[in-house]
C-alpha positions as a printed Julia matrix, in Angstrom:
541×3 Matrix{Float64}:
 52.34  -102.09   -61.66
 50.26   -99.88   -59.23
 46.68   -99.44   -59.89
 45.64   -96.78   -61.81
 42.85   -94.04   -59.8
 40.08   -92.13   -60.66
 36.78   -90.48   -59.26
 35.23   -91.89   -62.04
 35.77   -94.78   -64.26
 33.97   -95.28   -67.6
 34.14   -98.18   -69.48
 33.37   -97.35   -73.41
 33.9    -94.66   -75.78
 30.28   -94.24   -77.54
 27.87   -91.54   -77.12
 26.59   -92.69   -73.52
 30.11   -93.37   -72.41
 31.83   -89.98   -73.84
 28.77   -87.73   -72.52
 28.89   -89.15   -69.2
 32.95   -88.9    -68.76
 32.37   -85.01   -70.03
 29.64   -84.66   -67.16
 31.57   -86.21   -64.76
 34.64   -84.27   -65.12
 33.04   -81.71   -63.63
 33.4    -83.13   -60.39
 36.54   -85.03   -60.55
 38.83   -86.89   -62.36
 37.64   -89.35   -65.08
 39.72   -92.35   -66.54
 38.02   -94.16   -70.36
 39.07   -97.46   -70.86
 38.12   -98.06   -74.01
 38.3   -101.65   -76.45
 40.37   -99.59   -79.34
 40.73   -96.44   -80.44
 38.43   -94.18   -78.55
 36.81   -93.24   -81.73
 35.55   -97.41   -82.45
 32.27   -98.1    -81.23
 28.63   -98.94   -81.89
 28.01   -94.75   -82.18
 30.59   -94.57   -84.46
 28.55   -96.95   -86.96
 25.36   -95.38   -86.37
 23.81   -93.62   -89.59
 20.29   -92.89   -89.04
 20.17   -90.3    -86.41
 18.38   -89.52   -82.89
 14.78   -89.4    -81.96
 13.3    -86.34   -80.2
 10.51   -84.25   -80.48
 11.48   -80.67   -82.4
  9.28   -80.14   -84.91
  5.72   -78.05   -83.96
  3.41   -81.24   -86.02
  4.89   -83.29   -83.16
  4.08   -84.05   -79.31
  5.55   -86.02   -76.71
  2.47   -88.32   -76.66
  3.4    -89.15   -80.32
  6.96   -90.04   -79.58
  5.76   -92.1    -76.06
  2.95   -93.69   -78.21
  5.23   -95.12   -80.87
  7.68   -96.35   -78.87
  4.93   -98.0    -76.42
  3.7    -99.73   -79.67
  7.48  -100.74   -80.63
  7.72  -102.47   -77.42
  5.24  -104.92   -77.59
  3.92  -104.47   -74.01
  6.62  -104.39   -71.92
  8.13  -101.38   -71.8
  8.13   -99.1    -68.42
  5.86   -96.64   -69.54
  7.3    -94.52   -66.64
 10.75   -94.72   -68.37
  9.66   -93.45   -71.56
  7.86   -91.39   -70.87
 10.9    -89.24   -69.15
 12.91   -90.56   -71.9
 11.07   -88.99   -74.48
 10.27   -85.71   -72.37
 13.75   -84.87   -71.91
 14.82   -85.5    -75.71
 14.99   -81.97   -76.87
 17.05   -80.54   -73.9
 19.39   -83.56   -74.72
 19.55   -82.76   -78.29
 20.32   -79.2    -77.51
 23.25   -80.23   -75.36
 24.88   -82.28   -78.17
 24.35   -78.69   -80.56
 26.35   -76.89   -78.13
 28.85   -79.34   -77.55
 29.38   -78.81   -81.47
 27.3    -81.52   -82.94
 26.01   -80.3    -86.52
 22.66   -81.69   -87.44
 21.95   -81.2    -91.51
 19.3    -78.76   -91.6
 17.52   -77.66   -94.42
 15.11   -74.31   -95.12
 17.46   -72.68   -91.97
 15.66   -75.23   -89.01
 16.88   -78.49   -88.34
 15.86   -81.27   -90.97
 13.87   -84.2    -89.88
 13.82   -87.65   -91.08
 11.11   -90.32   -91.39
 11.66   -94.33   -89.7
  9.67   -97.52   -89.4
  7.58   -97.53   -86.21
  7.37   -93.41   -86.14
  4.08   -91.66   -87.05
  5.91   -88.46   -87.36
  9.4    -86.77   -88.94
 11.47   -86.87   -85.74
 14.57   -88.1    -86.57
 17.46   -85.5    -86.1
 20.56   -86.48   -88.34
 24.04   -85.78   -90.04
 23.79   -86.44   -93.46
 23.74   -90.72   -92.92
 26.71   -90.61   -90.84
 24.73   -89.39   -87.63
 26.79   -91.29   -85.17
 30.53   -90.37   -86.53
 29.07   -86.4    -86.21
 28.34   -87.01   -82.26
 31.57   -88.86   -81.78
 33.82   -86.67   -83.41
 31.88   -83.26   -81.1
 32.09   -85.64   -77.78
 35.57   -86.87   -78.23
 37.15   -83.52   -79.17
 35.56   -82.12   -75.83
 36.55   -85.23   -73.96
 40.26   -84.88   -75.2
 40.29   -81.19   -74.53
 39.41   -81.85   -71.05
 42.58   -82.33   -68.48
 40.13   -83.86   -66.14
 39.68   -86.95   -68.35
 42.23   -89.24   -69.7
 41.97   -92.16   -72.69
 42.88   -95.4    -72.14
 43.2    -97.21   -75.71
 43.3   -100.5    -76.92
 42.44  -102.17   -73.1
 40.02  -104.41   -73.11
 38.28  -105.17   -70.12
 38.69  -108.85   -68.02
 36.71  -108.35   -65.12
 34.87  -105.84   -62.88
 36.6   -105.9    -59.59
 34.16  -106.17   -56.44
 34.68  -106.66   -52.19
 34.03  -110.49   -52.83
 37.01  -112.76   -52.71
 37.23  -115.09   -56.18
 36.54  -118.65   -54.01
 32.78  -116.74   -53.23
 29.41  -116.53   -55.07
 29.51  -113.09   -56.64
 26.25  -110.96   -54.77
 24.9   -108.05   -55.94
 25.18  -105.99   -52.51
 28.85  -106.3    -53.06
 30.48  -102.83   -54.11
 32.11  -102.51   -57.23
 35.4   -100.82   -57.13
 36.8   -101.03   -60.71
 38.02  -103.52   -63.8
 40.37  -105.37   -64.3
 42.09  -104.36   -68.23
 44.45  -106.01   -70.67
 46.23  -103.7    -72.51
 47.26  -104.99   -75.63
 46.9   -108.0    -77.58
 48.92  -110.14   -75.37
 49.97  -107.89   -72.56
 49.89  -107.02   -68.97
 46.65  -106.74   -66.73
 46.4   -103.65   -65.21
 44.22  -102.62   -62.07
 41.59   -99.42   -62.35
 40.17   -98.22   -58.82
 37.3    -95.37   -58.62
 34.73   -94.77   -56.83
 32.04   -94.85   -59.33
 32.02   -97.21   -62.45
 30.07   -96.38   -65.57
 29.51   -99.34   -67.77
 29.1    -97.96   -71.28
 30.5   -100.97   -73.56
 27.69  -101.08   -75.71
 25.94  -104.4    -77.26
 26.84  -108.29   -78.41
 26.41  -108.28   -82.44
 29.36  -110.25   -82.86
 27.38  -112.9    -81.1
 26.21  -113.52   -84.19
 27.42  -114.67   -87.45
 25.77  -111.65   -89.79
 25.98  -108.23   -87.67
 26.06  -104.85   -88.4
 28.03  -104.69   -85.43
 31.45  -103.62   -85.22
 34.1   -106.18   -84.28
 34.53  -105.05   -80.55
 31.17  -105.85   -80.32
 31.46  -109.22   -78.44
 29.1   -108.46   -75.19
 31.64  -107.32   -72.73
 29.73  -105.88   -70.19
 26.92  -108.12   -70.22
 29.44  -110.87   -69.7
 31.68  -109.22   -66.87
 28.08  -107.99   -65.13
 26.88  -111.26   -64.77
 30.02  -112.79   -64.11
 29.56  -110.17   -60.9
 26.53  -110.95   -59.84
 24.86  -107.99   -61.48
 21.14  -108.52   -62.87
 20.1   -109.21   -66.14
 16.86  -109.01   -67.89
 15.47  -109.53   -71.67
 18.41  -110.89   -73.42
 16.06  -112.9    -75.43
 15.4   -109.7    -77.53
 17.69  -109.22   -79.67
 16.64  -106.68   -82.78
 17.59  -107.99   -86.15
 18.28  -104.95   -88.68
 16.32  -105.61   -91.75
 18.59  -103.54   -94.59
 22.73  -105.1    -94.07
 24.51  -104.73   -97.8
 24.81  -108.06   -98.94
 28.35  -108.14  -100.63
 31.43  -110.07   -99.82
 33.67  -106.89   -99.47
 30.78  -105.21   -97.37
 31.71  -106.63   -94.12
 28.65  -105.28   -91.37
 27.9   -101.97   -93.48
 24.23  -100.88   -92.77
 21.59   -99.42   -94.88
 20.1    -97.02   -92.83
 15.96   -97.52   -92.13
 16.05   -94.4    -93.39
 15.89   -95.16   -96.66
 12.97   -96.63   -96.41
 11.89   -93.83   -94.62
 12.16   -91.95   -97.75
 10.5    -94.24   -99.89
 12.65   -97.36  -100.23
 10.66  -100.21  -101.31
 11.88  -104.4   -100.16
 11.47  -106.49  -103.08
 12.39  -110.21  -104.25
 14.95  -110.58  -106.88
 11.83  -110.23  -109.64
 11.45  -106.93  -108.32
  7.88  -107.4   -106.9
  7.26  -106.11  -103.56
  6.09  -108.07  -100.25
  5.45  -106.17   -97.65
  2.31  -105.25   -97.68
  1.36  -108.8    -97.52
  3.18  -108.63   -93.66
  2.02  -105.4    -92.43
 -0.14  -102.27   -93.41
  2.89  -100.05   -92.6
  4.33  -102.0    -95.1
  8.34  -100.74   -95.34
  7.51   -98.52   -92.42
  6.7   -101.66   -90.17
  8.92  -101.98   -87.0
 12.09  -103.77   -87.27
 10.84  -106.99   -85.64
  7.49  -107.08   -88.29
 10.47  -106.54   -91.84
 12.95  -108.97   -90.53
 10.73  -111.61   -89.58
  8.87  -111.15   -93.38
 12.31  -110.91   -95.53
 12.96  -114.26   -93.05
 10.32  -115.6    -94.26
 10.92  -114.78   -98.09
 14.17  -115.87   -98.47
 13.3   -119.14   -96.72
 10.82  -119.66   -98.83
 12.9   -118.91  -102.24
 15.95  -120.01  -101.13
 17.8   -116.69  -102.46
 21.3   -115.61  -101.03
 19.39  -112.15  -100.58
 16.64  -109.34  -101.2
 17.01  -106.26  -102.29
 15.66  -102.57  -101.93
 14.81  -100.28  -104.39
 14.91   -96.75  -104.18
 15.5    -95.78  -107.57
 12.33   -93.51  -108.31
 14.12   -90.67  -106.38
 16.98   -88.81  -108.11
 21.01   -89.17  -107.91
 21.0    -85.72  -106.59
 18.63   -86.33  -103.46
 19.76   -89.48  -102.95
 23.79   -88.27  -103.3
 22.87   -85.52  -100.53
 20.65   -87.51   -98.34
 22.87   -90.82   -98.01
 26.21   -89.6    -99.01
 28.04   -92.22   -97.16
 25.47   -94.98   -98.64
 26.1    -93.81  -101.95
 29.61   -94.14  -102.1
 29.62   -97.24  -100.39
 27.35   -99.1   -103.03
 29.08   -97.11  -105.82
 32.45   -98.79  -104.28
 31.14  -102.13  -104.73
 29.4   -101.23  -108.22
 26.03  -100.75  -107.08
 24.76   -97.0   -108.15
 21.58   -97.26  -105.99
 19.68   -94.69  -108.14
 20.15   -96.74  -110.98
 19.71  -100.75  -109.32
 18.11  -102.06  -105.87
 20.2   -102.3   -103.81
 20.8   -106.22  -102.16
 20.02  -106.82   -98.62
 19.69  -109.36   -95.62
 18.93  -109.26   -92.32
 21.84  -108.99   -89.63
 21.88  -108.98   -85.6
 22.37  -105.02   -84.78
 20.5   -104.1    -81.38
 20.43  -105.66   -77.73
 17.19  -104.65   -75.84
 18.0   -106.29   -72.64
 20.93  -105.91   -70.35
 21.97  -105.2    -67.55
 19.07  -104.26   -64.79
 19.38  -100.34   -64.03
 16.95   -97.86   -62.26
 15.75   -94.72   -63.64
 19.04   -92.91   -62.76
 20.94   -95.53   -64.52
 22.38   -97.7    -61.1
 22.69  -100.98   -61.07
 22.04  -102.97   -58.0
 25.6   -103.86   -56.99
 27.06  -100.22   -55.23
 29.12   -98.16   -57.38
 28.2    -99.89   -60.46
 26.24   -97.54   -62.92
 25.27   -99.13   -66.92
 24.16   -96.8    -69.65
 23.73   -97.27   -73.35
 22.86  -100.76   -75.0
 24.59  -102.54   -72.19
 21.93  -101.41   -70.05
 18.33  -102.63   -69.52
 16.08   -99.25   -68.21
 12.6   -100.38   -69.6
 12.65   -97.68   -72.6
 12.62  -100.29   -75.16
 10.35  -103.22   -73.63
 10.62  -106.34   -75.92
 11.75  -104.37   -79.3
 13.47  -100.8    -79.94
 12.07   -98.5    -81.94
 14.14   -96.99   -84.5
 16.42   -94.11   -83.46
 15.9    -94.25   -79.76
 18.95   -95.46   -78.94
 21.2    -92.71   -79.02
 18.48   -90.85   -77.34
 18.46   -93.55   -74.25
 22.53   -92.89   -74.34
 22.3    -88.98   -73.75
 19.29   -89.05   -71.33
 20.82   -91.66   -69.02
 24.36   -90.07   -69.59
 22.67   -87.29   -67.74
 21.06   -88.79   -65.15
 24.02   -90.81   -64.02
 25.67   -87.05   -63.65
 22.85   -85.88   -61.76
 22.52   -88.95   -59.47
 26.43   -89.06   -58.16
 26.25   -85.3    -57.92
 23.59   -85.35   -55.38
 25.96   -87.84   -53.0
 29.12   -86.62   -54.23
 30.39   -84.89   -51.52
 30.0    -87.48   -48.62
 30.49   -90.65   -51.79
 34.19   -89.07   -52.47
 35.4    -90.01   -49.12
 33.86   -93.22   -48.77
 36.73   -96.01   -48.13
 37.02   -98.33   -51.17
 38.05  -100.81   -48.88
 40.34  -104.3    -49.6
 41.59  -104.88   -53.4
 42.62  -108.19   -54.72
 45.22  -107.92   -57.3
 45.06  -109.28   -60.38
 46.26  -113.32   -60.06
 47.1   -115.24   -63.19
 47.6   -118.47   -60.33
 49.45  -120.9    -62.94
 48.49  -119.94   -66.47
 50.83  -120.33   -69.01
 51.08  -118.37   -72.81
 48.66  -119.52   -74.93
 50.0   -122.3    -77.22
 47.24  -122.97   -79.92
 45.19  -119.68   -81.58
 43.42  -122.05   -83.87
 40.98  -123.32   -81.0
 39.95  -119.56   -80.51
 38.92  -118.92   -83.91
 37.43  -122.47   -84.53
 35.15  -122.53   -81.15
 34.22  -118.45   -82.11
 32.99  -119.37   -85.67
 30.92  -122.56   -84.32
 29.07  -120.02   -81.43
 28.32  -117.45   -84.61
 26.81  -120.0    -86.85
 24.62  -122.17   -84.38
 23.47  -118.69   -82.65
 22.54  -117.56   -86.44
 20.84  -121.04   -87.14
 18.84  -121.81   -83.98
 18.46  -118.39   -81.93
 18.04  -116.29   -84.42
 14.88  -114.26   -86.43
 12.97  -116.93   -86.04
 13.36  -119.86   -83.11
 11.35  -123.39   -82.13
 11.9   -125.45   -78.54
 13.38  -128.02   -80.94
 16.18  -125.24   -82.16
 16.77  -123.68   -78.61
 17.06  -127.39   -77.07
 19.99  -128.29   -79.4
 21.89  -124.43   -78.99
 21.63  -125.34   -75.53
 23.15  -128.81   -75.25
 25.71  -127.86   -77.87
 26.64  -124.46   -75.95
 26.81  -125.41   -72.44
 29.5   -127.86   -73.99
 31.57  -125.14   -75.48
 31.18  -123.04   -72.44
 32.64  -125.74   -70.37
 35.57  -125.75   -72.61
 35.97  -123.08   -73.06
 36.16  -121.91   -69.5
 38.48  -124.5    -68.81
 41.01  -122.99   -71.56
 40.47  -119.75   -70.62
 41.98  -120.79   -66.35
 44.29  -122.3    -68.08
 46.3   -119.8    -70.18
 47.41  -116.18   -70.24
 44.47  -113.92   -71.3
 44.56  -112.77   -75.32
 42.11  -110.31   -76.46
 40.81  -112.95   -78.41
 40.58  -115.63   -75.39
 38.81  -112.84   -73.15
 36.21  -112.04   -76.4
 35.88  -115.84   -76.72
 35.02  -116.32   -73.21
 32.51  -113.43   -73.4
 30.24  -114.29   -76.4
 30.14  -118.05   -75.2
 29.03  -116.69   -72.24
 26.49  -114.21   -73.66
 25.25  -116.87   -76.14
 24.6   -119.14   -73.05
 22.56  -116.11   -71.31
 20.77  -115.34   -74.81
 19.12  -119.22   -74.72
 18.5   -119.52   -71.4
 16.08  -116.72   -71.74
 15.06  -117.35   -74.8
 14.03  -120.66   -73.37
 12.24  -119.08   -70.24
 10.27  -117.1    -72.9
  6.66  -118.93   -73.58
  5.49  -117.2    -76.12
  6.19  -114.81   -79.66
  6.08  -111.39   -78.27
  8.25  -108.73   -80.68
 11.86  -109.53   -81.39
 11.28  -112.83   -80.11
  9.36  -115.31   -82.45
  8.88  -119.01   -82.06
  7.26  -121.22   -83.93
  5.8   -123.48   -80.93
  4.55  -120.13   -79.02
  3.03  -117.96   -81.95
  0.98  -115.53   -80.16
  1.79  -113.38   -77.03
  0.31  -114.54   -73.94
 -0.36  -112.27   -70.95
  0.58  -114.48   -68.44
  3.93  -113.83   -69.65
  3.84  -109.94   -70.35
  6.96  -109.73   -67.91
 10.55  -109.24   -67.93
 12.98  -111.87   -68.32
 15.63  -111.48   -65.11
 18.55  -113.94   -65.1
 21.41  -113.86   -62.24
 24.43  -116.28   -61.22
 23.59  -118.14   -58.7
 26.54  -120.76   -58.8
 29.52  -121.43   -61.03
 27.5   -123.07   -63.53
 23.95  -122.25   -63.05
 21.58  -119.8    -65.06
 18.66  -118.54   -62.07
 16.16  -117.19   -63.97
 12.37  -115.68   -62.73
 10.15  -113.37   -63.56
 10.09  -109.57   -62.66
């Protein structure tokens, strides 16, 4: 089949992803390849809203102060502080695109989340992330300048380095590599400019809040590349997941603590106070550490959080999604507490991007949670996320339009096609799923809230073992959509202990028990590279 072309080629369908493709457009053709349905991502999920300075009590220095604190120390305070400048011209780009914020009194309501001294958090009801994707994808589809790609999931980025060479980051990137289907053909995308948008690696995990196409994609093909990598060690853990067997990853938005939900143990008596003075408005790394700590030390299945001293009505208009989610399941939350655990929901390191979003290797941009930029150091503070995705959308836009014209005509140069060499259908599906479920659990157990040497010595030994195995399976049969997921989060998982491992100290999302405190001498970023078929090179920044 030929290749298929494009100006531009963005990989991922969330709110960094759909707001760069509509930028984009402007100058040429786009192509989304996309894991499902365009609509399925991490934006999709996302209930709590975006973070930007609107309201008059406010200031930027607020905003950049908070999310300075969030970070532990190792943010770029350069990078936020753009970030956070830029918010409200953002925000008023996602209004016009037809975006509908709830507002209340006729100006836009704000809502209150752990880590933020002020109301700043625009939303939709609790379904802030479905409003933005249904505005961005209805002007992405109207657009004749950009066409979908569904249900491809990406194998590879495809660079000027020949498959028998060590990967380098000076070579250009050209492209991916995309199976389309659960079992059929590769197909080649060319462009000029690729926009990695594929969002984060929940499903790394055993308890996520994660969708399922969340299985680290672009961090996996990046490295695989030769792309850098920073601060996968930080991986934010989201206090409030619904604890139910039917409620499969369903959040319960921070906001609801932002409104006055109280964490409590199954007595009802509250705790955290005892962690924090911010008590339920602590960051995320301060509550899931301390409901960590109290269900290790009674052994319960879960906590729970109450928020029954505010009314049905408020709460029925405030977290109508919430609601009747709970009320599903048989839990009318302004009636009972609603239970709770932890569960992996938020990469802060990725893949190693400049202020305009470009990655080191030519051609190759990375926005969203796929990307590392500096805004959210060694922990993300709540409901700056989305904000990151628009802002860096943007810049990426502004950054090929100043080259475009001389960057269009550039020569691509040689292509590989795709070469399956002597792989064979895959025989056995059962491997797959047994090998995935071992990854989830020991990644849960020994790399997760809470880590030791002792716990990140054994992941290691036990994961380089699947990772040889798994590689080995993966040459040796005709990619799946599972196989190529499979292959990414052993991958991933392998990245995640290596720098978790590099890591001397406890220094926000990551805690271990041999390095308690934060040390300066290691107030630095994490960076990680390939530097052979087998080989992790990591150093400092």
């Amino acid at each position: 089949m030929a290749p298929f072309e494009s100006d531009f080629l963005v990989l991922g369908s969330g709110i960094a992803g759909l707001l760069a493709a509509h930028k984009l457009s402007s100058l040429g053709t786009v192509h989304v390849v996309t894991k499902k349905e365009a609509v399925e991502s991490n934006t999709n999920y996302a209930q709590g809203g975006i973070a930007a300075v609107i309201s008059a009590a406010d200031s930027f220095e607020s905003h950049i102060q908070d999310t300075l604190t969030a970070g532990a120390d190792l943010c770029k305070e350069t990078i936020v502080r753009s970030t956070v400048q830029e918010g409200p011209e953002r925000v008023q780009e996602l209004i016009q695109l037809g975006v509908r914020f709830t507002e209340g009194e006729r100006k836009l309501d704000l809502g209150l989340e752990g880590g933020h001294s002020q109301r700043r958090i625009l939303h939709a009801g609790d379904f802030t992330g479905q409003e933005i994707e249904r505005a961005l994808l209805q002007s992405c589809r109207q657009n004749k300048r950009i066409r979908f790609f569904e249900n491809h999931i990406c194998v590879d980025l495809i660079t000027q380095h020949h498959p028998s060479e060590m990967p380098s980051s000076k070579n250009q990137c050209v492209g991916v590599y995309a199976l389309y289907g659960k079992m059929g053909e590769v197909q080649t995308f060319l462009s000029r400019v690729t926009v990695l948008a594929t969002g984060g690696a929940g499903k790394v995990y055993l308890y996520t809040s994660n969708p399922d196409i969340a299985t680290g994609d672009g961090i996996a093909m990046a490295y695989r590349a030769g792309a850098l990598l920073a601060n996968l060690e930080f991986v934010q853990f989201h206090p409030t997941c619904l604890y139910h067997p039917q409620a499969k990853s369903f959040l319960i938005s921070e906001a609801v603590r932002g409104e006055g939900g109280i964490l409590s143990r199954k007595d009802g008596a509250a705790f955290m106070k005892q962690y924090s003075p911010q008590a339920e408005l602590a960051p995320r790394d301060i509550v899931a550490r301390a409901m960590d700590a109290e269900l290790k030390k009674s052994g319960e299945d879960c906590l729970y959080l109450d928020i029954t001293h505010k009314s049905k009505d408020f709460l029925m208009a405030r977290f109508p999604t919430i609601y009747q989610k709970c009320l599903s399941l048989g839990i009318d939350m302004s009636r009972s507490p609603i239970p709770v655990v932890p569960a992996a929901h938020f990469f802060c390191g990725g893949v190693v991007t400049n202020a305009q979003g470009q990655t080191e290797m030519p051609g190759l941009y990375a926005i969203g949670e796929v990307a590392c930029t500096g805004l959210h150091g060694a922990n993300r503070l709540a409901s700056n996320s989305l904000l990151e995705g628009c802002v860096f959308a943007h810049r990426v836009f502004k950054q090929v339009e100043s080259s475009w014209s001389t960057q269009k005509h550039a020569p691509q140069g040689k292509v590989l096609p795709w070469n399956p060499g002597k792989a064979i259908p895959l025989d056995e599906a059962v491997i797959i799923s047994q090998n995935w479920d071992e990854i989830r659990r020991l990644m849960w157990n020994y790399v997760g809230i809470v880590r030791s040497n002792k716990r990140l010595d054994r992941a290691k030994r036990r994961m380089e073992m699947l990772l040889q195995e798994i590689q080995e399976y993966y040459w040796d049969f005709l990619p799946t959509r599972d196989l190529i997921e499979l292959r990414n989060i052993a991958l991933v998982a392998n990245l995640i202990i290596h720098s978790a491992q590099a890591r001397k100290e406890s220094r926000g999302l990551h805690y271990n028990l041999d390095y308690p405190e934060p040390r300066e001498s290691e107030r630095h970023d994490t960076l990680i590279r390939r530097n052979s078929n087998t080989q992790y090179a990591i150093r400092e920044s």
